[in-house]
C-alpha positions as CSV (number, residue, x, y, z in Angstrom):
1,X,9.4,60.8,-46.6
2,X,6.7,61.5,-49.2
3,X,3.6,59.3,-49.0
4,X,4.2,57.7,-52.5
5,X,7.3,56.0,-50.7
6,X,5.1,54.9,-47.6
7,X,2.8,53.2,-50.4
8,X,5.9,51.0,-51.7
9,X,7.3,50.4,-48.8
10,X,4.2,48.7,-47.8
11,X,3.6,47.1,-51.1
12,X,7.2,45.5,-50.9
13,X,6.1,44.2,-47.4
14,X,2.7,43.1,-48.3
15,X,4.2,41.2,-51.5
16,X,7.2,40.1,-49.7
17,X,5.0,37.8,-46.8
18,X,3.5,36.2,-49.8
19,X,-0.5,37.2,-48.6
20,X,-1.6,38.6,-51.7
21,X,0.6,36.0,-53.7
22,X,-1.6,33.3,-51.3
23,X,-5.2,35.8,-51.9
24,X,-4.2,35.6,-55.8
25,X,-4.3,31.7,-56.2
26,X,-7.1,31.0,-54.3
27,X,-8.8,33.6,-56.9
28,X,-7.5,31.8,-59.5
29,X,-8.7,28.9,-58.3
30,X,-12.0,30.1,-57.6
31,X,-12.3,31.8,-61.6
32,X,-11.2,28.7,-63.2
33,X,-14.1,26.6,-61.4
34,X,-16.4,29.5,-61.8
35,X,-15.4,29.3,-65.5
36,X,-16.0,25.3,-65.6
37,X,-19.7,25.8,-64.1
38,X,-20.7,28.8,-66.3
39,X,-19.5,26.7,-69.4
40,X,-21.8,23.8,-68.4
41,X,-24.5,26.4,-67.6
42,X,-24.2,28.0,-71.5
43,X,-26.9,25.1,-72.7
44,X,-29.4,26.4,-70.3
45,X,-28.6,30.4,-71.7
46,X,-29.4,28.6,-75.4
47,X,-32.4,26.5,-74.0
48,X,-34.1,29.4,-72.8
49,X,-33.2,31.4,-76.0
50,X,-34.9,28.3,-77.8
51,X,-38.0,27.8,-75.8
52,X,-38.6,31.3,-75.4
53,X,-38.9,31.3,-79.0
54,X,-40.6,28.8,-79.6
55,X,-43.3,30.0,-77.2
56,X,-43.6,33.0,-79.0
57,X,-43.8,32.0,-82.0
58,X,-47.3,30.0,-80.6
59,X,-48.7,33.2,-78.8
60,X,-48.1,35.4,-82.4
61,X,-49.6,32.7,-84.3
62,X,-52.7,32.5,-82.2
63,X,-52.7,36.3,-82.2
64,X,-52.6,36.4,-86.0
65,X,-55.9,34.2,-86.5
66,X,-57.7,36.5,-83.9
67,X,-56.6,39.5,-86.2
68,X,-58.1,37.7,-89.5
69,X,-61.1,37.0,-87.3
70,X,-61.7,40.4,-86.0
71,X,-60.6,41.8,-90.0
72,X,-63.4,40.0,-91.1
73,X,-65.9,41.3,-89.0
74,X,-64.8,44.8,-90.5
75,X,-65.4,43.9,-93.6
76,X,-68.7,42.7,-93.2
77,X,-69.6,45.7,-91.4
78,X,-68.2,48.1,-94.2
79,X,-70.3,46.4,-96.7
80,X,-73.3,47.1,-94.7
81,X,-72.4,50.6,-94.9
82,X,-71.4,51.0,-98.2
83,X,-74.3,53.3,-99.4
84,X,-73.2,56.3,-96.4
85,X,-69.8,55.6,-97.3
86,X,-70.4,56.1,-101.6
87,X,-72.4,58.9,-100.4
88,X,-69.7,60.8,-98.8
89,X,-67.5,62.9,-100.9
90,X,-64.0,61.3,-101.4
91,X,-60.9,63.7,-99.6
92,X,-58.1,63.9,-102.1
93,X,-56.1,66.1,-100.1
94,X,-54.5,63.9,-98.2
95,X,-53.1,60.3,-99.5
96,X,-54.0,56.9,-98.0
97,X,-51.0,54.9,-96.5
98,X,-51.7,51.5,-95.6
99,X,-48.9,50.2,-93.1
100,X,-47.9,46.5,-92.8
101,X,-46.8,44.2,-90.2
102,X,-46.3,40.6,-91.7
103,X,-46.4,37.8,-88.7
104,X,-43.0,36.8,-89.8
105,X,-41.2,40.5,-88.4
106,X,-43.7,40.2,-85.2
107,X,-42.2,36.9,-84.6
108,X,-39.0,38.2,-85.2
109,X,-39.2,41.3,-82.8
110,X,-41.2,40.3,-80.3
111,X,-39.0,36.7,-79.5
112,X,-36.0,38.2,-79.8
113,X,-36.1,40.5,-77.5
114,X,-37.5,38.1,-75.2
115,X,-35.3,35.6,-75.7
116,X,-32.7,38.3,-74.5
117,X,-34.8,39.8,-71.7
118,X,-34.9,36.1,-70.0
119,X,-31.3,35.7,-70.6
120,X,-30.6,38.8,-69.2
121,X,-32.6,37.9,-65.8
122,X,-31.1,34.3,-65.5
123,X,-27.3,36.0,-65.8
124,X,-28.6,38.6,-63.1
125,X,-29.8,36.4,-60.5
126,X,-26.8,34.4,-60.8
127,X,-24.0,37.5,-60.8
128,X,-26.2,38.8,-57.2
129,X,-26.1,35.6,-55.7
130,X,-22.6,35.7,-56.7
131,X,-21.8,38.8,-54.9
132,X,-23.0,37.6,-51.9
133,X,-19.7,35.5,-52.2
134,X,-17.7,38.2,-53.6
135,X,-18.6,40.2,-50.4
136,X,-17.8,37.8,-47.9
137,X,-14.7,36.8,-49.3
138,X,-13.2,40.7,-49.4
139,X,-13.9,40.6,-45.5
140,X,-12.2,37.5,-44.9
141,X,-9.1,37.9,-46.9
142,X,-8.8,41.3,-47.2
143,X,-8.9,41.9,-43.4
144,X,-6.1,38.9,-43.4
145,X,-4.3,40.6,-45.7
146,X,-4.0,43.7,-44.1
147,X,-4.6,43.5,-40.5
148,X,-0.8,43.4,-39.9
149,X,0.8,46.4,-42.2
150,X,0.1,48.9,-38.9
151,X,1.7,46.3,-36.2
152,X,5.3,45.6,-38.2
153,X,5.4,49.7,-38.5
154,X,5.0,50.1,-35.2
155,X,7.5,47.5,-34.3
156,X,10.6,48.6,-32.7
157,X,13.5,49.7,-34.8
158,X,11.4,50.3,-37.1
159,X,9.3,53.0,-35.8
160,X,12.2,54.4,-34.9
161,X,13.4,54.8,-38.1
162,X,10.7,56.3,-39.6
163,X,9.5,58.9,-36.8
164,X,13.2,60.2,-37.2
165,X,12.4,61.7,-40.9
166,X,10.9,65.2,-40.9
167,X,7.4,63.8,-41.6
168,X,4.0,63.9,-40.1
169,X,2.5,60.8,-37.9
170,X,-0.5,61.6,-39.6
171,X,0.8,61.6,-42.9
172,X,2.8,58.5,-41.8
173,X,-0.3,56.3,-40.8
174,X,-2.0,57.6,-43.9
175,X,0.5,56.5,-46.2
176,X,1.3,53.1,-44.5
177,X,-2.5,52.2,-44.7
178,X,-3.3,54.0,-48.1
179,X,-0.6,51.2,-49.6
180,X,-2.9,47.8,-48.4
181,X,-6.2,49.8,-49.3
182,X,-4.7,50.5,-53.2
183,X,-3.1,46.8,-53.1
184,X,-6.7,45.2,-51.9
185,X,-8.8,47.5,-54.5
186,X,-6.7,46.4,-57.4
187,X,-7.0,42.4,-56.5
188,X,-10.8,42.9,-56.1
189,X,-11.3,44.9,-59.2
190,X,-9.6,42.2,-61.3
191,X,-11.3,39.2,-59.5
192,X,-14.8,41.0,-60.3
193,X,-13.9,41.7,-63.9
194,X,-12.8,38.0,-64.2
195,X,-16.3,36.8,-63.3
196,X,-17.5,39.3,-65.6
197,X,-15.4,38.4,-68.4
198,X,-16.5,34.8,-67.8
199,X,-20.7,35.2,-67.7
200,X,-20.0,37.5,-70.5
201,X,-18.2,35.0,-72.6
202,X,-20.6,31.7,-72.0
203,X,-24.1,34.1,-71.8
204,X,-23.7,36.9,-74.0
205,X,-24.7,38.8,-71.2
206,X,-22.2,41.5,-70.4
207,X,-23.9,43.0,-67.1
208,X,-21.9,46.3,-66.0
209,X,-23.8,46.5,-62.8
210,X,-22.1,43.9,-61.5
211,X,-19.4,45.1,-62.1
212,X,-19.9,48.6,-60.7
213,X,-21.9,47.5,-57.8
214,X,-19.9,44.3,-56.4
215,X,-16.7,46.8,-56.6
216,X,-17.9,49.4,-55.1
217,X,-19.7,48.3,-52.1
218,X,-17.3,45.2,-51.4
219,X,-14.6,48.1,-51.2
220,X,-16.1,50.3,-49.5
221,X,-16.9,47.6,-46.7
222,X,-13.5,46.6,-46.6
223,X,-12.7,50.4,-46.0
224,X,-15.4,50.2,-43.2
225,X,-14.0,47.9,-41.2
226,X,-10.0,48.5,-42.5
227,X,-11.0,51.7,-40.3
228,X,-12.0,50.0,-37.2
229,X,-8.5,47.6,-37.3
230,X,-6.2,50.2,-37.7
231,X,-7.8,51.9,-35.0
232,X,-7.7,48.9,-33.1
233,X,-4.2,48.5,-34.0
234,X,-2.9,51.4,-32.6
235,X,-4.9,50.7,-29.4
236,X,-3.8,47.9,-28.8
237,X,-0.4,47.1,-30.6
238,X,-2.2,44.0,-32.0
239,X,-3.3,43.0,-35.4
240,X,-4.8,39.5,-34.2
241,X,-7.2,41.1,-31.6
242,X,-8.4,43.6,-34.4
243,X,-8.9,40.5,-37.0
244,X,-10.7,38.4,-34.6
245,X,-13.0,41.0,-33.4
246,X,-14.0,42.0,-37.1
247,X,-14.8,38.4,-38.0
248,X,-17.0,38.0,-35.1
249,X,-19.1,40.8,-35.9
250,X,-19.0,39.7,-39.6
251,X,-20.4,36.4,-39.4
252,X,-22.1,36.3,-36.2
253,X,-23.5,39.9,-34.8
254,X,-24.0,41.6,-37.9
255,X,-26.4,39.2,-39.2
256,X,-28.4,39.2,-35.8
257,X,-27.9,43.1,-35.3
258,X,-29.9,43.6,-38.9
259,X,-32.9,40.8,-38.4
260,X,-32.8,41.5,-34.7
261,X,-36.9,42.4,-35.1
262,X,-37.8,38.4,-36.7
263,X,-35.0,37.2,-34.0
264,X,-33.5,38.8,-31.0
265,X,-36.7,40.7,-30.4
266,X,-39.0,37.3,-30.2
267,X,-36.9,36.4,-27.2
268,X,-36.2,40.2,-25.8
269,X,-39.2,41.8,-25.1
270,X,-37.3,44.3,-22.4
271,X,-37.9,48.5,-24.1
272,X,-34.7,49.1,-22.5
273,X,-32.7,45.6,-23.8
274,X,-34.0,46.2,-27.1
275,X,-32.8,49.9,-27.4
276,X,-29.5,48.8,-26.6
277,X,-30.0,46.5,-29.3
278,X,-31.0,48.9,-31.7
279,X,-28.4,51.8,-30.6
280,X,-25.4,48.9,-31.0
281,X,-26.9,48.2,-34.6
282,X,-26.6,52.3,-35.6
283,X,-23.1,52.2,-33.9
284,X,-21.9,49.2,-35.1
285,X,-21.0,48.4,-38.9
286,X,-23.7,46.7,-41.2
287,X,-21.8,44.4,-43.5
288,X,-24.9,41.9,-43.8
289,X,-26.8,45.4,-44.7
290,X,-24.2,45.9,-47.4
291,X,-24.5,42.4,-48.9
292,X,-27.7,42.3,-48.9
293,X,-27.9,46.1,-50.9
294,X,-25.2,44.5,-53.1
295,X,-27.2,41.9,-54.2
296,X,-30.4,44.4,-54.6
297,X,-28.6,46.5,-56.9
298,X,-27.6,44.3,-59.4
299,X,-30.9,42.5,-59.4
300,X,-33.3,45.1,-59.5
301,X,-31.5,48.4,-59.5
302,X,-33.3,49.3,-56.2
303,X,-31.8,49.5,-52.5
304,X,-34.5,50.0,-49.7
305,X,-32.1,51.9,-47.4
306,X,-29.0,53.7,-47.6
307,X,-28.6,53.7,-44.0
308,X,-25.8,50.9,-43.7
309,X,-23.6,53.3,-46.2
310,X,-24.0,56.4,-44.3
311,X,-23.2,55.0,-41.0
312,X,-20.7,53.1,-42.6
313,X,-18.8,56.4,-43.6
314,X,-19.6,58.1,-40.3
315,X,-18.1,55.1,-39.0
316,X,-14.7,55.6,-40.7
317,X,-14.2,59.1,-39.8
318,X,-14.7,58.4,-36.6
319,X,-12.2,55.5,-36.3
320,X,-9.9,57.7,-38.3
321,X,-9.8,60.4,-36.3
322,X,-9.7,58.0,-33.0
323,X,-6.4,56.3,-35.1
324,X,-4.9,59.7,-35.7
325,X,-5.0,61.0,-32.4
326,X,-3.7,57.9,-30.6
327,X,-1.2,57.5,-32.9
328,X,-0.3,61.2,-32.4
329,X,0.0,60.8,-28.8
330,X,1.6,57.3,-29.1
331,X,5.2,57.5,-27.1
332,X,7.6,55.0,-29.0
């Protein structure tokens, strides 16, 4: 059985309990009130072009009386010196260019580009707070979505079926799981394209780095922690003990594990409590890190750590290679 017939099968099945179809609407949903707020927001993208300009526009016009002031001066100056300055033999070897800049074109220039630049940051705080949401929402449904693809393969008659073909476990597992990762990358591509599509529309503000960076790291925590409920699949011939665990640590322990200095270490003062602390938060995946990084990205292009993605891939391997063997071993 080749793997590209593991990755329909498990399409069919995905598509056929309706969880993407369910994952889809509330999307829809969720980009058609999106949409509705961002098209109320559009007067405050124009009122910031307009009072940026306007502001401008004051600053170059005080500007331009210093410059008559201070061109004034010069000339008196130069008329003090005219005697050294008839005195001095006249270069014709090079011609004189005068350049100039009326106040109309530093207006122009210098508000324009501002107008953009505030624009441009107004657009970018809201698209990182945005992907906070975006995160969060690939971990709850994403997880829901897939949690069970492993358990109905592994169900009997099934199983049965399929170990029968001249085909690999390994590649087996691989396939059935490869089909919910492509399923849940294409929904979340689309979903963060639609948000782009929709600040880009009412702002004018087309920012690719959401884009880029809300895809990328919402996928790859979903791979992180896809990873550990497979594994935990296999172990345990469950999908709900798998989901439940991952939520948990998603929205309880992850958030704790990352601040544990401003809050777990004000109540455990204990060297050896609080290296247990700290070796469970290098073990353990760091989806708060992740959001967080997320929203640092598109904000200022900066990320202060990339410690949550490298133990977030080390993290995979291992649960990989813990699936794989188990599964290897697995009498059905």
């Amino acid at each position: 059985m080749k793997v590209r017939a593991l990755i329909a099968d498990t399409f069919r099945e995905i598509y056929a309990k309706k969880v993407i179809l369910g994952i889809v609407v509330i999307e829809v949903l969720t980009l058609v009130v999106t949409g509705l707020v961002v098209g109320m927001l559009s007067d405050s993208y124009d009122n910031a072009r307009t009072t940026t300009s306007s502001s401008f526009i004051t600053t170059v016009e005080y500007d331009s009386t210093e410059a008559h002031d201070t061109t004034a001066d010069r000339l008196l100056s130069i008329a003090e010196d005219s005697a050294a300055i008839t005195a001095t033999p006249a270069d014709t070897t090079t011609p004189s260019k005068i350049l100039e800049i009326t106040p109309a074109d530093s207006v122009q220039l210098r508000s324009a580009s501002n107008q953009e630049s505030l624009v441009t940051e107004m657009v970018r705080g809201q698209l990182a707070a945005y992907s906070t949401l975006v995160g969060v929402a690939v971990f709850l449904l994403a997880i829901f979505a897939t949690a069970g693809i492993v358990p109905s393969m592994m169900e009997k008659g099934t199983i049965d079926v399929l170990i029968s073909k001249p085909v690999d476990r390994a590649m087996l597992l691989f396939g059935r799981t490869l089909g919910g990762i492509i399923a849940v990358g294409a929904n979340l591509l689309l979903f963060v394209l639609g948000i782009f599509a929709i600040y880009g529309f009412f702002s004018g503000i087309w920012l690719t780095s959401f884009v880029v960076w809300t895809f990328l790291i919402s996928f790859f925590g979903f791979l992180v922690f896809y990873s550990f409920v497979v594994c935990m699949n296999i172990l345990s011939e469950s999908w709900v003990l798998p989901m439940s665990l991952s939520y948990i640590h998603i929205f309880l322990f992850s958030s704790f594990l990352s601040n544990r200095e401003d809050t777990l270490y004000l109540f455990i003062t204990s060297p050896i409590l609080q290296t247990i602390i700290d070796g469970l938060y290098w073990i353990l995946p760091q989806p708060f890190d992740l959001v967080e990084a997320n929203r640092s990205l598109i904000f200022s292009g900066m990320i202060t750590s990339y410690a949550p993605f490298i133990q977030g891939a080390i993290f995979i391997l291992v649960m990989s290679a813990v699936a794989v063997w188990r599964f290897r071993r697995k009498d059905f």
